[in-house]
N, C-alpha and C positions, 0 to 999 in steps of 0.2 A: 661434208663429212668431218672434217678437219673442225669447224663451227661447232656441228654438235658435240662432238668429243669434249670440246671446250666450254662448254654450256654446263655439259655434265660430273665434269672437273671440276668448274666452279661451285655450283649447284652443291656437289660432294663436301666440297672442304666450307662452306659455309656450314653446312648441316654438320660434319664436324666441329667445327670451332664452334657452334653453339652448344654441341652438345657437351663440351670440355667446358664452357663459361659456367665459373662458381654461381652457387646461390647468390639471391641479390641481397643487399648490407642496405639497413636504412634505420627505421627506428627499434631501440634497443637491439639491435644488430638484427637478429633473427626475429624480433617481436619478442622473445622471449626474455630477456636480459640476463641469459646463462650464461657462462663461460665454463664450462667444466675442467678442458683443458690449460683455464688461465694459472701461473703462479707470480700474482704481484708482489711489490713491496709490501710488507705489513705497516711501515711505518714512514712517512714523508711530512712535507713542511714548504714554505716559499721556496726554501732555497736547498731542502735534504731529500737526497732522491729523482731530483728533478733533471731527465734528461738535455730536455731542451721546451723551453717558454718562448710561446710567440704571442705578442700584443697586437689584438685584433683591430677589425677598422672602427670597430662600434662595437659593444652589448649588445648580446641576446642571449636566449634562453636556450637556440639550437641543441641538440647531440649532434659528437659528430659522427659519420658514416666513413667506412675505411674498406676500402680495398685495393688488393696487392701493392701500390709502393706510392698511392694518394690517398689523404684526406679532405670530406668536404664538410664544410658547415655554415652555417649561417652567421649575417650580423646585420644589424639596423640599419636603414630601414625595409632594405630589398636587395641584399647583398648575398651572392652564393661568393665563398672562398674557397681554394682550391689549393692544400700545402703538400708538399713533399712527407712523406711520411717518417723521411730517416732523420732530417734534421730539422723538421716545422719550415721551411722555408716556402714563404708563400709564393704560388707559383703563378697565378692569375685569380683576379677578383671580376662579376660581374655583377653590374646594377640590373634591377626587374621595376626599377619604379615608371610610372606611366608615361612617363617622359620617354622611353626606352622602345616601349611597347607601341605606344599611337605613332601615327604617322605625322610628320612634320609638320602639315597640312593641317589636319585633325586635332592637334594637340596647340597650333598656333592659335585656331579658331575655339577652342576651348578655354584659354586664358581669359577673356575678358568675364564670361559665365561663371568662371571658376571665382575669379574676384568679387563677382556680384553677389555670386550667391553665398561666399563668406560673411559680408556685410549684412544679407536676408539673415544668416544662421545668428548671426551677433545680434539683429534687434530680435531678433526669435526670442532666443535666452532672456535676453532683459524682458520682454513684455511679460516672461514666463515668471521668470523672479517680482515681476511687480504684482502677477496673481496670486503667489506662494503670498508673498507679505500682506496681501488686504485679507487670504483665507486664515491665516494666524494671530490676528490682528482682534483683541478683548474687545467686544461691540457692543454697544447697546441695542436694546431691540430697536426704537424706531430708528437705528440708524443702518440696518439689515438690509432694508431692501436699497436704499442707494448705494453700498458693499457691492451686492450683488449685480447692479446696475452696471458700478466700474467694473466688475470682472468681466461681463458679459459683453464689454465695448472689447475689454483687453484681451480676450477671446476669438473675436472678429478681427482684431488687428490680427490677429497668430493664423487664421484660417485666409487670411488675404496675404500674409506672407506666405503660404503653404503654396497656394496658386500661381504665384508670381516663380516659386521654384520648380515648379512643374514645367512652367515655360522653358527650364532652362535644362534642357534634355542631355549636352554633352557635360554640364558642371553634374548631373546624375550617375551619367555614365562614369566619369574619373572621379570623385567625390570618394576618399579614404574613408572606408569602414571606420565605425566606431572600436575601441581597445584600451584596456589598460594598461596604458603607454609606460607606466613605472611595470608593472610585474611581467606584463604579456609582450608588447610591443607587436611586431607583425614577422617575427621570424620566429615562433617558436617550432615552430616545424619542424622535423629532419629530414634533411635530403636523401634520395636512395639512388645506388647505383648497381647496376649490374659487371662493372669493368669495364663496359664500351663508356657508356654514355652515365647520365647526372642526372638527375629531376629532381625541382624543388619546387614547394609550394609554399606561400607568401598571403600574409593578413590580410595583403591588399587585394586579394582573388587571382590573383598570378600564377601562371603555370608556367614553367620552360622548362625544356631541356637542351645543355650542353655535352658535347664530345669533352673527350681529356684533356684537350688541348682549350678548351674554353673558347671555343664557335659553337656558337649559338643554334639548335637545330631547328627550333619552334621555340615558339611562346604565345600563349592566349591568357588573355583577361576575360575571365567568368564574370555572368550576371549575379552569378550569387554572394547576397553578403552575410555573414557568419550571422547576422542578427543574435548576438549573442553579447553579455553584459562587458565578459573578458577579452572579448575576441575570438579569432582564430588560432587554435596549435593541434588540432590533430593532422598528422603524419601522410604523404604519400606510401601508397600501399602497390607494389610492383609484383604483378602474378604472370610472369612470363612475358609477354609481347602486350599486355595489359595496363596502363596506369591506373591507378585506383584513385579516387580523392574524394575525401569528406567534406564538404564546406555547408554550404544549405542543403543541398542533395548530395545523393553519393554519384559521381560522375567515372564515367568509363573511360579512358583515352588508346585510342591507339597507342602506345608508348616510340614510337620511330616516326611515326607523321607528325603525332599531336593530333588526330582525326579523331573527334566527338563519336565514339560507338553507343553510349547509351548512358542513362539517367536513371535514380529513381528515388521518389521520395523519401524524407527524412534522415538524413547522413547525419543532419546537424550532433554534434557532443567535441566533447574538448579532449576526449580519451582517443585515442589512435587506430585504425581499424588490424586485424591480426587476418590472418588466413588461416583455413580449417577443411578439411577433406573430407569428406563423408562419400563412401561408395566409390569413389574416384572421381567424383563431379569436386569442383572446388569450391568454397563457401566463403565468401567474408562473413568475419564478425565484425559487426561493430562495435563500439563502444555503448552507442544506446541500448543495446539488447536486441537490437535486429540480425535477424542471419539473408544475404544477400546470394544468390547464386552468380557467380560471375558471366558463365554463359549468355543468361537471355535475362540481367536483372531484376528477377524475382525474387519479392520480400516473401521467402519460405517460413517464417515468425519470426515471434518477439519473447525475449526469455525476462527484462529488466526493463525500469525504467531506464532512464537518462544518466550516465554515468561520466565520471572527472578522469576514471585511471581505465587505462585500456585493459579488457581480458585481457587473460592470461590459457592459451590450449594445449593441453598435454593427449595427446595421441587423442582418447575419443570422448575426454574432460573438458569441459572450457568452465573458467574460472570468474566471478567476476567478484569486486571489492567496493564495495561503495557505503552508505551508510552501513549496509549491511553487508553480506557475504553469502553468495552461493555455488553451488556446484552443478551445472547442466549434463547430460550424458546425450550427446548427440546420437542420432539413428545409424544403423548400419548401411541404409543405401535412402535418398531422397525419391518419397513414392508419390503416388497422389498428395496425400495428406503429411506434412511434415509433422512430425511429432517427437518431440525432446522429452528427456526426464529428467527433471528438479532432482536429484540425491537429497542434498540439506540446504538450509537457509541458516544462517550463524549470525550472530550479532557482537564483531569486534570491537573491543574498548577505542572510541573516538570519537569524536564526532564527525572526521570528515576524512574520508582518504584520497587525497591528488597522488600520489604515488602509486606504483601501478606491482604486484606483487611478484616475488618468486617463489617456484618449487623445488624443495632440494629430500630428496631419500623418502619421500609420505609426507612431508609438512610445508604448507604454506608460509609465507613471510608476508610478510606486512607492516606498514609503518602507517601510524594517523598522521595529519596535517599536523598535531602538536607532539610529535616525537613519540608516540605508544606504540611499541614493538609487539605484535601480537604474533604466535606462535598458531599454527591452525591445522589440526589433523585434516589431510586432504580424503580422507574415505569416511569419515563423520561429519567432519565441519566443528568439531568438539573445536576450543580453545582453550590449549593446551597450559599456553606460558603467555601473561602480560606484563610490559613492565616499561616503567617510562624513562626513556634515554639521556642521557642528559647532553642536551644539543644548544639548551643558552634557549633564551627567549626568540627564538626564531620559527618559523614555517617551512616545513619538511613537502616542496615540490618536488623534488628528483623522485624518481623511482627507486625500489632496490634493486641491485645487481646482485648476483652471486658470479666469484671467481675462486675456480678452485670448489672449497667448501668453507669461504669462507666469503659474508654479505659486506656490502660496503652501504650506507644509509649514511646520506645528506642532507645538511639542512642550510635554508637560504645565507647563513649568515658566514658559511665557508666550514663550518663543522664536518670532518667525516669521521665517520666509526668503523671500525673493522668488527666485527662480531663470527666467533663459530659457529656454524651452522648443524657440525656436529656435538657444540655443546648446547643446542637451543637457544644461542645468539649471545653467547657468552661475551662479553667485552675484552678483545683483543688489543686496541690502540684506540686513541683521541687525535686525528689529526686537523690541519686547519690553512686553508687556501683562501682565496677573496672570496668576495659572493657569489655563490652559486642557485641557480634553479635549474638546469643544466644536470642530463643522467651521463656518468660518466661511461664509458665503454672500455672493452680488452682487446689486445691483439699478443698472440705470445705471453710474453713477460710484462706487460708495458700497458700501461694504463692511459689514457687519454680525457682530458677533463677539460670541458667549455667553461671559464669562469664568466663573470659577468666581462671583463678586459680584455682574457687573457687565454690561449693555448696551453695546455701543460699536457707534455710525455713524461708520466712518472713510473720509473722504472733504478732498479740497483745498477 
């Protein structure tokens, strides 16, 4: 009797304390990148405004993720870091690189493959550079077919080093995705937390999760490689007791064991997946245009192609920004047949947008790859206000944020802008920090910014 009592105790105050555990904090905090209740500094500098700077172990691109009195974020090339919130002190670092993950055993016996098959990849390249130069190569005509002769040898040399790689099944298995080691690297991801625990995910297919205290709970190395130009940085996506993750497919995890729940085609995009409610069933969006049920992973459609900047969902709007711009109206309950409605298609001044948008009072915000502030009536799609920032010759990755009512807009070369959002993005301040591709986040008063080096709490 006395046992069950205590069962039930237990049982109770678990079910309690979860049901007191905040929302979970990951990318652009809520997905959103609002802050409504934030009021920052308007104006800061390396060393004006700056509560406390902490010099990280490596570069990256992370956000970081914050809750109650920790910060987590990323650094090159498989680092989760883990700082004290009040004064940046870091509190524990952990490696995810394969050495970490394979077994002692497994990863000794993988070393010699790993070497060979560098040396396979190295005359790869060259035979491949020696095809590129006989196909560029001013020829005369009877000199065409012996051309063609040498490529077709140098061809069978590439398809006999292909095979010899094949043989070498655990240099496949640990063999680092490809990535654009200067802009992407393999942390661009943002960690998410619920308060217990940490999850991060890594370029190099790496999943873990750590407690507060940095022990380690699980970790798995997916099959999947981003196959993608830039790499991997879309976001783990935490829907309850759920981990979500985009890599080549969209995968399920139990989020407490790390147990594989389910899979399903096409995750792949570089844009972040967001969460979306229809009917009370839960919905990933993705970034490609796909809507996901989390339940029993079914792809309920597609609203977009293949997209850089993550939706954006406002109550039963979801937004997306890509060459173009639209507006979807999701259904009131998910029946047989899913069916969305297109509102409008807009076409913002840019060519390209990696930065992911916000909503403030009716209007969209938006920044192109080359600093164009577009203005965007969210019940038309009308564009309202264009105008081009002036950010220096640099490439605007970050996202916007809004804090307060007022947007903050980055660009790679350490530029921030303060802009009103109740003057249609008025220029408030020019401020300027190291390099960033890094979206900065709010907590309170207090601003937090991943440089490419460096930690910064900027706050008065």
């Amino acid at each position: 009797m006395k046992f069950s009592l205590f069962v039930v105790f237990t049982l109770s105050t678990f079910s309690l304390f979860a049901d007191e555990l905040p929302p979970p904090q990951g990318w652009r905090t809520d997905g959103t990148g609002m802050y409504p209740h934030a009021n920052p500094p308007l104006k800061w500098s390396m060393t004006e405004n700056v509560i406390w700077k902490t010099k990280m172990p490596s570069w990256s691109n992370s956000q970081p993720a914050i809750l109650k009195d920790r910060l987590f974020v990323c650094s090159e090339p498989d680092v989760l870091v883990c700082l004290k919130l009040s004064d940046g002190e870091i509190l524990w670092q952990r490696s995810n690189g394969y050495n970490s993950v394979a077994s002692a055993e497994e990863w000794k016996k993988a070393q010699p493959q790993l070497e060979q098959a560098a040396k396979l990849q190295h005359e790869k390249r060259q035979t491949q550079q020696q095809i590129q130069r006989l196909e560029s190569r001013q020829i005369k005509t009877e000199e065409k077919t012996i051309i063609q002769k040498q490529a077709a040898k140098l061809q069978k040399e590439i398809e006999n080093i292909d095979r010899q790689l094949e043989h070498l099944p655990l240099a496949k298995k640990w063999k680092l995705p490809n990535t654009k080691r200067r802009m992407n690297g393999y942390t661009t991801a943002t960690p998410t937390t619920d308060g217990r625990f940490v999850w991060a995910v890594f370029g190099n297919s790496v999943v873990c999760c750590y407690d507060l205290d940095g022990n380690r709970q699980w970790v798995r190395k997916l099959s999947d490689d981003p196959h993608a130009m830039f790499g991997h940085s879309a976001s783990p996506l935490l829907v309850e007791n759920t981990l979500i993750v985009t890599i080549k497919n969209t995968i399920a995890f139990d989020a407490l064991s790390g147990k594989e729940l389910w899979r399903a085609k096409y995750g792949r995009s570089w844009g972040s997946a967001v969460l979306a409610k229809i009917g009370g069933e839960k919905v990933i969006a993705l970034a490609n245009g796909r809507f996901v049920r989390v339940s029993d992973r079914k792809i309920l459609g597609r609203a977009i192609n293949l997209a850089d900047s993550s939706p954006l969902v406002q109550k039963n709007l979801i937004y997306y920004i890509q060459q173009s711009g639209s507006a979807i109206r999701l259904p009131k309950t998910i029946g047989k047949k899913f069916e969305f409605e297109t509102l409008w298609v807009t076409q913002p001044r840019g060519s390209r947008f990696f930065a992911s948008p916000v909503y403030h009072e009716g209007f969209l915000y938006t920044v192109s790859s080359r600093g164009i502030l577009n203005v965007i009536d969210a019940k038309s799609g009308k564009v309202v206000s264009r105008k081009r920032l002036d950010m220096g010759h640099a490439t605007v990755y970050s996202s916007v944020v809004l804090a307060g009512h007022y947007l903050i807009v980055t660009s790679e070369n350490g530029t921030m802008l303060v802009l009103d959002a109740n003057e249609k993005g008025k220029l408030v301040s020019s401020n300027k920090l190291e390099r960033i591709i890094s979206t900065p986040i709010f907590s309170g008063n207090r601003m937090y910014v991943r440089t490419h080096h460096s930690l910064f709490c900027i706050g008065e």
